[in-house]
DSSP file (Angstrom, degrees, kcal/mol; ACC not computed):
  #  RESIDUE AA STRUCTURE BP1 BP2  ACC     N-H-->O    O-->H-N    N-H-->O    O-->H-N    TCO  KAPPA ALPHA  PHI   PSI    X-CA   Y-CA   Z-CA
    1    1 A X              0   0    0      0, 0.0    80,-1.3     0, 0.0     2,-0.3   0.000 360.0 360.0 360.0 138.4    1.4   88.5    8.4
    2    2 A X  E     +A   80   0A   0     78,-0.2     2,-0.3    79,-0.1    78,-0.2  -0.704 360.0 161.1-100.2 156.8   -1.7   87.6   10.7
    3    3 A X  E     -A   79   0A   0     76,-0.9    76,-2.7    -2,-0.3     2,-0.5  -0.928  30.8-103.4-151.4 161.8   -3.3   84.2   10.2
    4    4 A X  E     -A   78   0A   0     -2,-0.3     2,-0.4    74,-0.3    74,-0.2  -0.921  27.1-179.0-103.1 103.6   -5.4   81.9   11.7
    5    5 A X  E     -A   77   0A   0     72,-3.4    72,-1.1    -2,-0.5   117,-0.1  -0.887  23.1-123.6-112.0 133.5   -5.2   78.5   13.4
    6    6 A X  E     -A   76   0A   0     -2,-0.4     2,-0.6    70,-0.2    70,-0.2  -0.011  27.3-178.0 -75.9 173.3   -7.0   75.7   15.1
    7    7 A X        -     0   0    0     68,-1.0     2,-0.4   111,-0.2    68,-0.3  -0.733   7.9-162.4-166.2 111.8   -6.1   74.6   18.5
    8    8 A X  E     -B  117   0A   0    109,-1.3   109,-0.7    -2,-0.6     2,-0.5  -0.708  13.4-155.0 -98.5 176.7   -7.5   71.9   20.6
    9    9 A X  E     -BC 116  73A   0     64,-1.6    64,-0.5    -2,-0.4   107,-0.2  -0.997  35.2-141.1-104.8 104.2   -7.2   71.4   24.1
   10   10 A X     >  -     0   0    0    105,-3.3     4,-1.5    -2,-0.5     5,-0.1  -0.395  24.9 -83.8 -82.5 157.3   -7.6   67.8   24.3
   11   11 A X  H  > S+     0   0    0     56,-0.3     4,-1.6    59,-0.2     5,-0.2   0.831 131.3  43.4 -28.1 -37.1   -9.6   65.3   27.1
   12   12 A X  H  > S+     0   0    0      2,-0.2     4,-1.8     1,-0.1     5,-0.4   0.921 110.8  60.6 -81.2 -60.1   -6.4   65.2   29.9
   13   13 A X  H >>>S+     0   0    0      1,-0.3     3,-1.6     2,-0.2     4,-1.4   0.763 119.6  28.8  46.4 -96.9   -6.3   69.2   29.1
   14   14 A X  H ><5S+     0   0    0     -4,-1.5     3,-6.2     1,-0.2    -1,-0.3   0.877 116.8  49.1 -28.4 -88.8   -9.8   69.1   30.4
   15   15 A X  H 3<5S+     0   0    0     -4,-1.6    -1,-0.2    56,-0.4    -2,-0.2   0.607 112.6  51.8 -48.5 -21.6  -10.2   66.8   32.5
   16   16 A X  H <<5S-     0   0    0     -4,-1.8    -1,-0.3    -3,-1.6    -2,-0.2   0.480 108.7-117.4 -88.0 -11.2   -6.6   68.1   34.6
   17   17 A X  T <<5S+     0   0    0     -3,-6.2     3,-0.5    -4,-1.4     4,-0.2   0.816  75.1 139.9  83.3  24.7   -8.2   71.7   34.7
   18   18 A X     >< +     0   0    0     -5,-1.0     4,-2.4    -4,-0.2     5,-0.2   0.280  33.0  92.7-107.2 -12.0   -5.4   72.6   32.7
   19   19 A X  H  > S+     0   0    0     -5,-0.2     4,-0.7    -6,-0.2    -1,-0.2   0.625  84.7  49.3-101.1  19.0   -7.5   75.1   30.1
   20   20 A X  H  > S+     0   0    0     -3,-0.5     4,-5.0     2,-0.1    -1,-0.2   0.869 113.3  53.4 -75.8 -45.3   -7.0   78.4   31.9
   21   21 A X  H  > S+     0   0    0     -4,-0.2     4,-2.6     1,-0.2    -2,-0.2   0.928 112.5  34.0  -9.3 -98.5   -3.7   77.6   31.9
   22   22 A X  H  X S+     0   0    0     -4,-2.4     4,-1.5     1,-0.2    -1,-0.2   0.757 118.9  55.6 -57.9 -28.6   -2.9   76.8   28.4
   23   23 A X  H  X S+     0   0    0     -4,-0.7     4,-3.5    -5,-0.2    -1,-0.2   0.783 104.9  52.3 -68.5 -23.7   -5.2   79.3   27.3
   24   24 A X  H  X S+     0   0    0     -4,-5.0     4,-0.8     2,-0.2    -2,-0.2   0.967  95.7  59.4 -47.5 -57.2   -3.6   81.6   29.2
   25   25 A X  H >< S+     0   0    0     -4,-2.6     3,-0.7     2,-0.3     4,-0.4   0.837 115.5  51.2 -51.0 -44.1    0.1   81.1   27.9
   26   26 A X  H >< S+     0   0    0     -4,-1.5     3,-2.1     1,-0.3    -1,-0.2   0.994 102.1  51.9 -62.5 -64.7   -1.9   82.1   24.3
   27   27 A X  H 3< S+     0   0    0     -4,-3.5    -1,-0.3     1,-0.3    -2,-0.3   0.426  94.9  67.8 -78.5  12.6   -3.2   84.5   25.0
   28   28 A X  T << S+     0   0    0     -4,-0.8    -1,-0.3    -3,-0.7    -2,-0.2   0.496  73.1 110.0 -64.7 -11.1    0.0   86.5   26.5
   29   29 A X  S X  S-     0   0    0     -3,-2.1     3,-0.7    -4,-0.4     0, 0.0  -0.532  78.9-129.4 -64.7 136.7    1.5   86.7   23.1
   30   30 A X  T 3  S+     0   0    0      1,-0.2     2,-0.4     3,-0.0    -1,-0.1   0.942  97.9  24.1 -47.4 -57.6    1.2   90.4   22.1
   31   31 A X  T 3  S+     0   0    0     49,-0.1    49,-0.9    -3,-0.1     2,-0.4  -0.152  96.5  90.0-112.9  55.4   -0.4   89.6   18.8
   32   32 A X  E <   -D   79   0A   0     -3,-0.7     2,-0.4    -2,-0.4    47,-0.2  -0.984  52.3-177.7-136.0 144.7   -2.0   86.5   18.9
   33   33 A X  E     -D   78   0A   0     45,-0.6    45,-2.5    -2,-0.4     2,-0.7  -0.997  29.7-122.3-138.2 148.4   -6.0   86.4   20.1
   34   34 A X  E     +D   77   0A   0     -2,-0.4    43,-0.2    43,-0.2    -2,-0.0  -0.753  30.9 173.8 -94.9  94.7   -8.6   83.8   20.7
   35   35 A X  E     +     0   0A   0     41,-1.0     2,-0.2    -2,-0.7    42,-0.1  -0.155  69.6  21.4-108.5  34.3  -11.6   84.5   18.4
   36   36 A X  E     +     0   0A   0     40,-0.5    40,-1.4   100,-0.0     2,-0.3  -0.761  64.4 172.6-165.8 153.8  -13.6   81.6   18.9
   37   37 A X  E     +D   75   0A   0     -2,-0.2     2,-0.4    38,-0.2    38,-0.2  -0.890   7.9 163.0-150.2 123.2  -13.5   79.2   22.0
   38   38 A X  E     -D   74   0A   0     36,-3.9    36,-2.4    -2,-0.3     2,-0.6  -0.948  34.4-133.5-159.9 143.6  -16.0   76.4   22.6
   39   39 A X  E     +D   73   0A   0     -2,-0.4     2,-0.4    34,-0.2    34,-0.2  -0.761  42.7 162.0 -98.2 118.9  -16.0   73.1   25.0
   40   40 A X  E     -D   72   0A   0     32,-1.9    32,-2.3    -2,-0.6     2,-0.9  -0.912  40.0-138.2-116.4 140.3  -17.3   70.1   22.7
   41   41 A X  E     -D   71   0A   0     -2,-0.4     2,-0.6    30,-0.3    30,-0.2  -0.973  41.8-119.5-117.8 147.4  -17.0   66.8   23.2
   42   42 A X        -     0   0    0     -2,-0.9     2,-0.4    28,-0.8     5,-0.1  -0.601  16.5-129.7 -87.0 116.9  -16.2   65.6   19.9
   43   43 A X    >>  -     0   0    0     -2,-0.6     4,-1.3     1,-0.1     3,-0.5  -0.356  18.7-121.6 -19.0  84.9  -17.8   63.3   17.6
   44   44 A X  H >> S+     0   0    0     -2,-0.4     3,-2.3     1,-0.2     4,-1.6   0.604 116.3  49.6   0.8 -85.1  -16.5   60.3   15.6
   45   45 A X  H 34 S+     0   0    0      1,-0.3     4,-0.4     2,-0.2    -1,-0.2   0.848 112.4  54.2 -29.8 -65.8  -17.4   61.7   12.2
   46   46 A X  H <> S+     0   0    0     -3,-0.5     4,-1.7     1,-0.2    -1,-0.3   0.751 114.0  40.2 -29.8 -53.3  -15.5   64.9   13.5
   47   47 A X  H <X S+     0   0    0     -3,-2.3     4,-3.3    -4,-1.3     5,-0.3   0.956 106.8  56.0 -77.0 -47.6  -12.7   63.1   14.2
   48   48 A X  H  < S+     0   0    0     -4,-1.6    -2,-0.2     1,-0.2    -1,-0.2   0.337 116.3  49.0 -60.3  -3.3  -12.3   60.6   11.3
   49   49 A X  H >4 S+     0   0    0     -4,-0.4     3,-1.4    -5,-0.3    -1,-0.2   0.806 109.7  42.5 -77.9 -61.1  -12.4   63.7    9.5
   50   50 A X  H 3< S+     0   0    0     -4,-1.7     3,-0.5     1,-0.3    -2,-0.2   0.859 127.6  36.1 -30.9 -60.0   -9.8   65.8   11.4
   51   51 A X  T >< S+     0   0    0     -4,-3.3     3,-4.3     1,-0.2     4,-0.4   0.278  77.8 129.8 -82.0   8.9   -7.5   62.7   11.5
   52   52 A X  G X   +     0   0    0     -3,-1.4     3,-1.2     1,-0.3    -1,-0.2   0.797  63.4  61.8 -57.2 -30.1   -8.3   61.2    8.1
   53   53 A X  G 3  S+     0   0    0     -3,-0.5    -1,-0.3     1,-0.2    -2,-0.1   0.353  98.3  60.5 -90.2  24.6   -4.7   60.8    7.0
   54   54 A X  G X   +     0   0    0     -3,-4.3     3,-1.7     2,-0.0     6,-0.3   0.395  67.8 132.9-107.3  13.3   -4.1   58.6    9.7
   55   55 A X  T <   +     0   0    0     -3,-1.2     3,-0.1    -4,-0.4    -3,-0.0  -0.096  67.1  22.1 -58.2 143.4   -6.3   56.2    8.9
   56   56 A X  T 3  S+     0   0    0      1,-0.2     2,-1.0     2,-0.0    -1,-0.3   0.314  92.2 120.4  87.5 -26.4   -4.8   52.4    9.0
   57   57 A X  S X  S-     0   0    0     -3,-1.7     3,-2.1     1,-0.1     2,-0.7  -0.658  76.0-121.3 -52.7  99.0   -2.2   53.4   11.1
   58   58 A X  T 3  S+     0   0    0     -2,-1.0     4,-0.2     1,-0.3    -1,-0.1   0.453 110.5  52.6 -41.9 -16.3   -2.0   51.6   14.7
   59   59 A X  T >> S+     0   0    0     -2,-0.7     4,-2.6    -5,-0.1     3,-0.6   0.659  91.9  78.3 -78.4 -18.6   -2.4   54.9   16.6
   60   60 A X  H X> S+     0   0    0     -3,-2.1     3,-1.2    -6,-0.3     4,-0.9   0.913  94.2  45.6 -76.1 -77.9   -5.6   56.1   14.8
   61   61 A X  H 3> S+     0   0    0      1,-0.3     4,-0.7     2,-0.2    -1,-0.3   0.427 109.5  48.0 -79.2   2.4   -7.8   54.2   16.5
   62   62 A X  H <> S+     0   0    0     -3,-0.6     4,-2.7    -4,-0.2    -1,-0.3   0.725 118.3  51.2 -66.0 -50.9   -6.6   54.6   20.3
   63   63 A X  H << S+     0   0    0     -4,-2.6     4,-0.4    -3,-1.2    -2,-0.2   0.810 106.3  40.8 -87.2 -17.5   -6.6   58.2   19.5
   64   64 A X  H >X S+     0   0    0     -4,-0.9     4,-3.3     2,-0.2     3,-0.9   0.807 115.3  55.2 -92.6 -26.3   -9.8   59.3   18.0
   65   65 A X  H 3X S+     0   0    0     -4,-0.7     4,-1.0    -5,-0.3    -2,-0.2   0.971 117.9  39.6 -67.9 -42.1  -11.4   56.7   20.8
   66   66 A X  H 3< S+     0   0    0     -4,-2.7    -1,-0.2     2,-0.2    -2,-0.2   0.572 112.2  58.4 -47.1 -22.8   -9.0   59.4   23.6
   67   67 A X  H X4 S+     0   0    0     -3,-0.9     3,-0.6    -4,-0.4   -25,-0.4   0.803 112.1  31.7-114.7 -79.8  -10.2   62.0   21.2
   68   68 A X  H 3< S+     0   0    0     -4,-3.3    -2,-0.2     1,-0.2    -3,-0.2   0.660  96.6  95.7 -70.8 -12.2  -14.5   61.2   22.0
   69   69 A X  T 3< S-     0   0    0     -4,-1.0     2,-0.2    -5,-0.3    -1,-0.2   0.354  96.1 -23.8 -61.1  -7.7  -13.4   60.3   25.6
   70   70 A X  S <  S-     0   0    0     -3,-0.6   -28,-0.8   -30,-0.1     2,-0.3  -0.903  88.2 -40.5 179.2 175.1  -14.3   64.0   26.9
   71   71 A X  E     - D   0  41A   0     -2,-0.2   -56,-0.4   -30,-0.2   -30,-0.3  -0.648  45.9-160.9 -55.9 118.9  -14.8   67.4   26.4
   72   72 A X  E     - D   0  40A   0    -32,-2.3   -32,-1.9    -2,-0.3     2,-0.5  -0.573  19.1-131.4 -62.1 156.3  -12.5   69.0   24.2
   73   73 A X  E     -CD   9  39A   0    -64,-0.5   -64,-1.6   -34,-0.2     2,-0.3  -0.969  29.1-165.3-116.9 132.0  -11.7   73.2   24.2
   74   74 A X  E     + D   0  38A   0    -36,-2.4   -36,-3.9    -2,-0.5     2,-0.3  -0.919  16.3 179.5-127.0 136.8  -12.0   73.8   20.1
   75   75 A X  E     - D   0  37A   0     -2,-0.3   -68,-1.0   -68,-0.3     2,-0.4  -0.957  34.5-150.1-152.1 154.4  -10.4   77.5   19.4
   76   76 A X  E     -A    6   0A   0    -40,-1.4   -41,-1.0    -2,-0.3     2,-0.7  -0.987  28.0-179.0-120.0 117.8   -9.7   80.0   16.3
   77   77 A X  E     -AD   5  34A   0    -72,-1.1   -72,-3.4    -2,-0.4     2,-0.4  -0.983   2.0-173.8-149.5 143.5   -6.7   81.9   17.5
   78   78 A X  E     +AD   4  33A   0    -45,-2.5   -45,-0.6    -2,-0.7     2,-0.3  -0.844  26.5 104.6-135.9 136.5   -5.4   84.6   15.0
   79   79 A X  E >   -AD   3  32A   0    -76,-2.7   -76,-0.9    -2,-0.4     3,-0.8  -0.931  67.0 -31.3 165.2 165.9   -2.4   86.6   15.2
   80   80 A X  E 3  S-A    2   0A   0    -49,-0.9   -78,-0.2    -2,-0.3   -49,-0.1  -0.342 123.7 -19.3 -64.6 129.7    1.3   86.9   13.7
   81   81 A X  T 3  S+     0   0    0    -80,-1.3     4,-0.4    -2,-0.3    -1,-0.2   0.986  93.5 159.1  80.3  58.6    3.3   84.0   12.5
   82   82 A X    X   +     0   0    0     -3,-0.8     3,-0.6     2,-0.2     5,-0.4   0.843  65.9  52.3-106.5 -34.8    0.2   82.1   15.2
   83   83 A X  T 3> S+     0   0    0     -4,-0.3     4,-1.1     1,-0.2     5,-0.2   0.972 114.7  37.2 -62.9 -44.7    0.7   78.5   13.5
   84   84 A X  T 34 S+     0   0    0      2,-0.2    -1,-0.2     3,-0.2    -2,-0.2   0.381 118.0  47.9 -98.9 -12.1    4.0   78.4   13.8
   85   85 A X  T X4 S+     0   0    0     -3,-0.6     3,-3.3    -4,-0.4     4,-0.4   0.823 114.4  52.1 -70.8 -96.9    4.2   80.1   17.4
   86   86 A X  T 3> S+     0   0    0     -4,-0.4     4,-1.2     1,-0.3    -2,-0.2   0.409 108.6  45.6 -12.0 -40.4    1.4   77.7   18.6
   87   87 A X  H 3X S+     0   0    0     -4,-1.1     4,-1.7    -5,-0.4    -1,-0.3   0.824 116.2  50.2 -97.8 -33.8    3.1   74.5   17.5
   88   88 A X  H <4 S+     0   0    0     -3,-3.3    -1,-0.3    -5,-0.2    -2,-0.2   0.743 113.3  42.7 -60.0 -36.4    6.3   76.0   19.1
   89   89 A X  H  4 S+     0   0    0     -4,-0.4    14,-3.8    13,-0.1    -2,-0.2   0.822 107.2  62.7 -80.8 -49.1    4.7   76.8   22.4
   90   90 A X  H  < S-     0   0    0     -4,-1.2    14,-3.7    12,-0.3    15,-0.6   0.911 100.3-151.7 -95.3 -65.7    2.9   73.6   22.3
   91   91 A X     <  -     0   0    0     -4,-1.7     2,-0.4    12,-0.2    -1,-0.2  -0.834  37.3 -40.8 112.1-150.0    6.4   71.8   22.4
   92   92 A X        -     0   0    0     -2,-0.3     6,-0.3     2,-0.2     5,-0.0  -0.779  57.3-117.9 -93.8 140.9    7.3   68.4   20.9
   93   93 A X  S    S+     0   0    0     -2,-0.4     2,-1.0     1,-0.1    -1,-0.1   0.975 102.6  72.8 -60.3 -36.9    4.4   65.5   21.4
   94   94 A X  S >> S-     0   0    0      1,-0.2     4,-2.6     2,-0.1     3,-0.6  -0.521  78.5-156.1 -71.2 103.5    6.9   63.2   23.6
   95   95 A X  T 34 S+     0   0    0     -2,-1.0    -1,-0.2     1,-0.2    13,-0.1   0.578  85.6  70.4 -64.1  -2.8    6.8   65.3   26.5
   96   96 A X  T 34 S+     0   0    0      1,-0.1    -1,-0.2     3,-0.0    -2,-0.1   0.846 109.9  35.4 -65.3 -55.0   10.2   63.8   27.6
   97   97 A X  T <4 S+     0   0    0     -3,-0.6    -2,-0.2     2,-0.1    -1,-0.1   0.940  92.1 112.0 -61.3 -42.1   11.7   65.8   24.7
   98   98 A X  S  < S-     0   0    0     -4,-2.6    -7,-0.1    -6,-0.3     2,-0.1  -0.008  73.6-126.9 -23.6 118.3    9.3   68.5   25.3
   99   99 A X    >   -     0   0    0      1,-0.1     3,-1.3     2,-0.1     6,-0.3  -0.473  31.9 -91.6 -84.8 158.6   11.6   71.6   26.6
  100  100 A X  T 3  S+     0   0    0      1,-0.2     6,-0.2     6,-0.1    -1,-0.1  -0.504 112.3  39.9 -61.0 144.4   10.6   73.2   29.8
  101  101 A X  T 3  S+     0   0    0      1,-0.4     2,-0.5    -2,-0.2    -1,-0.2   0.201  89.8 112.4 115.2   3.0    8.4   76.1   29.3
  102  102 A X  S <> S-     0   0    0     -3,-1.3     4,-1.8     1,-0.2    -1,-0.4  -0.802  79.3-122.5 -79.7 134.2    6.7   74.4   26.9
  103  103 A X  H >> S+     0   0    0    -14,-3.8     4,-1.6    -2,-0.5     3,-1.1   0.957 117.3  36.1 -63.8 -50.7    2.7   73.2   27.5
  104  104 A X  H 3> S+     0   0    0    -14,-3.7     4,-1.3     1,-0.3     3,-0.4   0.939 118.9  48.9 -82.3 -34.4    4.0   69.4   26.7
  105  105 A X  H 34 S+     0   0    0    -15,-0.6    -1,-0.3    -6,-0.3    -2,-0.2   0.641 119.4  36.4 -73.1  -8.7    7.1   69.9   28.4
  106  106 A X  H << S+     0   0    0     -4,-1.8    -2,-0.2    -3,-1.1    -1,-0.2   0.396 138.8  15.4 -82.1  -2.1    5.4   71.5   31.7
  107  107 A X  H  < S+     0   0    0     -4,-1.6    -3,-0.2    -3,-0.4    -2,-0.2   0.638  95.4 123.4-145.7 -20.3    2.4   69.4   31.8
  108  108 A X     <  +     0   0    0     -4,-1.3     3,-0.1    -5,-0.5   -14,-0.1   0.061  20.9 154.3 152.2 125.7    3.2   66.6   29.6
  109  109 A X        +     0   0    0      1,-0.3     2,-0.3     0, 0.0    -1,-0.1   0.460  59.5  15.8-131.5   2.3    3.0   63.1   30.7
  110  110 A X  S    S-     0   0    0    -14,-0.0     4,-0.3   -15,-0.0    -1,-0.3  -0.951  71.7-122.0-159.8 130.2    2.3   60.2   28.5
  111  111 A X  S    S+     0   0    0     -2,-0.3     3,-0.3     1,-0.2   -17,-0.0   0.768 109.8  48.6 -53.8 -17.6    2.7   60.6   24.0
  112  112 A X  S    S+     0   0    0      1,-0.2    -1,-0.2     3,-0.0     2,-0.1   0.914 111.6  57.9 -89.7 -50.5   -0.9   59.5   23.1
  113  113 A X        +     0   0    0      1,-0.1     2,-1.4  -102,-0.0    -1,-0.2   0.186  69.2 155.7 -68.3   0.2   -2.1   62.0   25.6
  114  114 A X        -     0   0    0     -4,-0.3     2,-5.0    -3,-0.3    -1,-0.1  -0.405  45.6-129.3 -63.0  36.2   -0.8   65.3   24.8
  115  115 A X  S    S+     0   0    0     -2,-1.4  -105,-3.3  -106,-0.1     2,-0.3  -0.191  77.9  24.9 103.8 -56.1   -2.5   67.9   26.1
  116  116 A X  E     -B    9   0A   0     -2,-5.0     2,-0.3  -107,-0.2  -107,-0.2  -0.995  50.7-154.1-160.5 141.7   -3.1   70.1   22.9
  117  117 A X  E     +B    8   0A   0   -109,-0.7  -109,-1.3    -2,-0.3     2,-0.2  -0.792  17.8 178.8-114.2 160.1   -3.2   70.0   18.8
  118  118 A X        -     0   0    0     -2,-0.3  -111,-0.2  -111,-0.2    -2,-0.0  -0.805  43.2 -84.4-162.4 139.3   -2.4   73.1   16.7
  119  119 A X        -     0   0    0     -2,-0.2   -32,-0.1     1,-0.1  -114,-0.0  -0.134  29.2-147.2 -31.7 125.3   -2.4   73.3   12.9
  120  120 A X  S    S-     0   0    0    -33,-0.0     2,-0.3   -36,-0.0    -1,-0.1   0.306  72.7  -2.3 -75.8   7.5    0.8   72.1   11.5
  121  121 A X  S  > S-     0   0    0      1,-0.1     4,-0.7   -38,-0.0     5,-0.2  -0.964  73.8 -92.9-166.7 168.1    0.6   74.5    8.6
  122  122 A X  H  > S+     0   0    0     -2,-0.3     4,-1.5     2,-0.1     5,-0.3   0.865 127.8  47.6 -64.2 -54.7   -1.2   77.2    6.6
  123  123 A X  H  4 S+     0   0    0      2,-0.2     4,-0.2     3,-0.1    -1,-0.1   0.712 115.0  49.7 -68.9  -8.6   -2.8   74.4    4.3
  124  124 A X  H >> S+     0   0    0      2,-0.2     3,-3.6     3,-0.1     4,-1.4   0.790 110.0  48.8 -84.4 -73.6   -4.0   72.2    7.9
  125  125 A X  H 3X S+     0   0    0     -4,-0.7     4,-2.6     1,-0.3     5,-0.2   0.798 109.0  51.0 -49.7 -27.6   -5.5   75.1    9.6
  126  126 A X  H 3X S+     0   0    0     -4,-1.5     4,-1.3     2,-0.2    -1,-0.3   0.883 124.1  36.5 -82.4 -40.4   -7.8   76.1    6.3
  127  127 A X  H <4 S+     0   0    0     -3,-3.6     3,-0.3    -5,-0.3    -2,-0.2   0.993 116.9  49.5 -82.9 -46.1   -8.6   72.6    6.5
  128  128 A X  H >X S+     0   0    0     -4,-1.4     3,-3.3     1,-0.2     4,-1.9   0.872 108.9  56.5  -5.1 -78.6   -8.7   72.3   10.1
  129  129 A X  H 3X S+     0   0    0     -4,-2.6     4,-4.8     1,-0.4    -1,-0.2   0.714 102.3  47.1 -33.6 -54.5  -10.8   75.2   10.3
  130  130 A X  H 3< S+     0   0    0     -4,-1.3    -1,-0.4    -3,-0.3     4,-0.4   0.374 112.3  58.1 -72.7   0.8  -13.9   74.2    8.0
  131  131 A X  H <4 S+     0   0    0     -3,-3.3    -1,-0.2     2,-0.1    -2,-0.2   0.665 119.4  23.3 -97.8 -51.2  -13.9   71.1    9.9
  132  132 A X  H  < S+     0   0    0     -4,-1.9    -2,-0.2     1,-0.2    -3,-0.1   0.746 136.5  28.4 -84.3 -41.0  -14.3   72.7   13.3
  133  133 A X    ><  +     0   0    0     -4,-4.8     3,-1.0    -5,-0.3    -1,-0.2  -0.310  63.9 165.7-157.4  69.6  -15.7   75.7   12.4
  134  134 A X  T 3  S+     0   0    0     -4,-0.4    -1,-0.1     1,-0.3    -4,-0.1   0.688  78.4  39.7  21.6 -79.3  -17.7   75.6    9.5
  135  135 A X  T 3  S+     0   0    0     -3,-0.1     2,-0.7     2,-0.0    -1,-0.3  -0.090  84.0 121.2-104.3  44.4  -19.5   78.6    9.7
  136  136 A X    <         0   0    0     -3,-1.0    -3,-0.1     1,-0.1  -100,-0.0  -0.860 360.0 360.0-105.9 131.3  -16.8   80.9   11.0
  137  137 A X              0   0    0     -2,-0.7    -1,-0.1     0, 0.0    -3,-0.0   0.377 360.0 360.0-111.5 360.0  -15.6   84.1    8.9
C-alpha cells in the first residue's frame, strides 16, 4: 500500500553536503518518490510543534536550538511500505549501533546530531505532514 511520509535532512545533513547523498539512497528505491522537496531553515514555532511531545525533557531544548541552527531539506516522499523503509534506511539514532549501509551508520557521528528524521508511523507522518506541509494534497 503506497503512503506518504515526512523526512528531514537535518542542519549537519546540510551543512556536510550530505543531501544529494541521502536523497539519493531514497530515491533508488523502486517505489518510493520525492514529491515535495524544499531547503528551510526552520522556525521555533515549527519546531515546538513538530517536537511537542518532548517538551520538559532535557534533550528538547538542545535539539529544537540544533534544529533552527541551519537550513534543513523538508520532503513528502510517497511510495510502498515508505515509513517504515525510511526509518529503516535511516538506521538507529546512535550511530555507533547504526549498521553499515545505513545513512546514520555511514555518516553518523554524534546522537543529538543525526543527520535525518522520518515519520515513525502512519499517525506521525499525517501529523508530521500538516505541520510541514500544510497545503500539500
Amino acid at each position: 500500500m503506497s503512503e506518504r511520509t515526512l523526512v528531514l535532512l537535518k542542519p549537519d545533513a546540510v551543512r556536510r553536503g550530505l543531501i544529494g547523498e541521502i536523497t539519493g539512497r531514497i530515491e533508488s528505491k523502486a517505489d518510493w518518490a520525492v514529491r515535495a522537496l524544499e531547503l528551510r531553515t526552520l522556525d521555533r514555532s515549527t519546531l515546538e510543534q513538530h517536537y511537542s511531545e518532548h517538551v520538559g525533557k532535557p534533550f528538547y531544548e538542545p535539539l529544537v536550538e540544533f534544529m533552527a541552527s541551519g537550513p534543513s531539506v523538508v520532503m513528502v516522499v510517497e511510495g510502498e511500505r515508505v515509513i517504515e523503509g525510511v526509518r529503516a534506511l535511516a538506521g538507529p539514532t546512535d550511530p555507533i549501533a547504526a549498521p553499515p549501509g545505513s545513512i546514520r551508520g555511514d555518516f553518523g557521528t554524534i546522537v543529538r546530531e543525526n543527520l535525518i528524521h522520518a515519520s515513525d508511523s502512519a499517525e506521525s507522518a499525517e501529523r508530521e505532514l500538516k505541520i510541514f506541509f500544510p497545503d500539500f494534497s
